[in-house]
N, C-alpha and C positions, 0 to 999 in steps of 0.2 A: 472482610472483603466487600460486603455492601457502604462502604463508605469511598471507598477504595475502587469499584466499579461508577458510582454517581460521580467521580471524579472524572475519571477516565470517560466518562461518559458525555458531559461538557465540554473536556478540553475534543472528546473526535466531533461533535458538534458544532465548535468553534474550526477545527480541520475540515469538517466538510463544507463550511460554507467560505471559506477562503480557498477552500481547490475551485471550487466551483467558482468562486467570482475569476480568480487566475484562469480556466477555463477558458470561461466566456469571452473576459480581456485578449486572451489569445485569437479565441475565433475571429475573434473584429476586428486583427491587427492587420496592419498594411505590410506584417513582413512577408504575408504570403506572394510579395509581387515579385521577388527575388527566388532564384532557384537555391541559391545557397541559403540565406536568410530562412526560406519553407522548408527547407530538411532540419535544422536549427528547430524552428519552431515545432513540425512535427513530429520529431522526438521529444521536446519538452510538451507539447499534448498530450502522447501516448504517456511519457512517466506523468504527466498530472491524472493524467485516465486510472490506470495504475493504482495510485496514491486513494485516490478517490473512492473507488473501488475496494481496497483494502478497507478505508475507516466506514466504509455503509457496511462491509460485513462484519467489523468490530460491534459496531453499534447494532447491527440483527441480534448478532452473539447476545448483548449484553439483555435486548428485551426475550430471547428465549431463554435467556439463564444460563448459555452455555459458555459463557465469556473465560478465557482463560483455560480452554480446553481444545487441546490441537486438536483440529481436523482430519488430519491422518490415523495417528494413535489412540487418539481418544485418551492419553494422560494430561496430568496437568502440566500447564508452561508457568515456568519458573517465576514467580512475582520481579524477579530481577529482570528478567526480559521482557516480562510487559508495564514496566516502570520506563525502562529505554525506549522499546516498541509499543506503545498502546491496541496499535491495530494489526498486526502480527497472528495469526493463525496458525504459526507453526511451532510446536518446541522448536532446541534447537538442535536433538538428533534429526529430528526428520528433515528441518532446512537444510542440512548438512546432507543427506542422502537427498532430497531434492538437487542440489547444489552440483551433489556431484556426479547425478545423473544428466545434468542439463549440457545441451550439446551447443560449445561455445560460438558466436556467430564470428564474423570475419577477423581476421588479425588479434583472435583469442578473445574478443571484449564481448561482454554480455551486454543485451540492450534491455531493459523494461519489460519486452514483449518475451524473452528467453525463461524470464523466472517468475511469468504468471501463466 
């Protein structure tokens, strides 16, 4: 697993500093002069917010040792889903009852802000 985590651990490294440059790039753009264009953009902030957010808690996990240990149950998540997900905190029983606890927003769609 410690090989296996130092990996995982570079590539959300590599994810964080590309959410954050995508970020910033956003913050500075001129689509915010458009009303349609800033709903566009400020969904695409919040899911990079989001994003972002998930791999700085991957990478906490990974220097207090808890990496690979859902948050809710405290069991382990499957190496197969944190092969697909790096930054993932959930098994995938509990995303599954998170999931389908979450109350869907307009016209049934889930936005970014619904399943954090």
């Amino acid at each position: 697993m410690a090989v296996m985590t130092s990996e995982v651990q570079v590539h959300l490294e590599r994810e964080r500093l590309r959410s954050r440059t995508r970020l910033n790039q956003l913050a500075h753009s001129e689509y915010l002069l458009e009303d349609v264009e800033f709903v566009k953009a400020a969904s695409l902030y919040i899911s990079l917010e989001n994003h972002l957010a998930a791999v700085e808690h991957a990478l906490y996990k990974i220097e207090q040792g808890t990496y690979g240990i859902c948050d809710k149950c405290g069991q382990q998540i499957e190496p197969r889903r944190l092969e697909a997900l790096p930054d993932t905190a959930l098994c995938v029983a509990c995303k599954e009852l998170e999931e389908k606890h979450a109350s869907p927003s307009s016209n049934g769609r889930f936005f970014a802000t619904d399943i954090y």
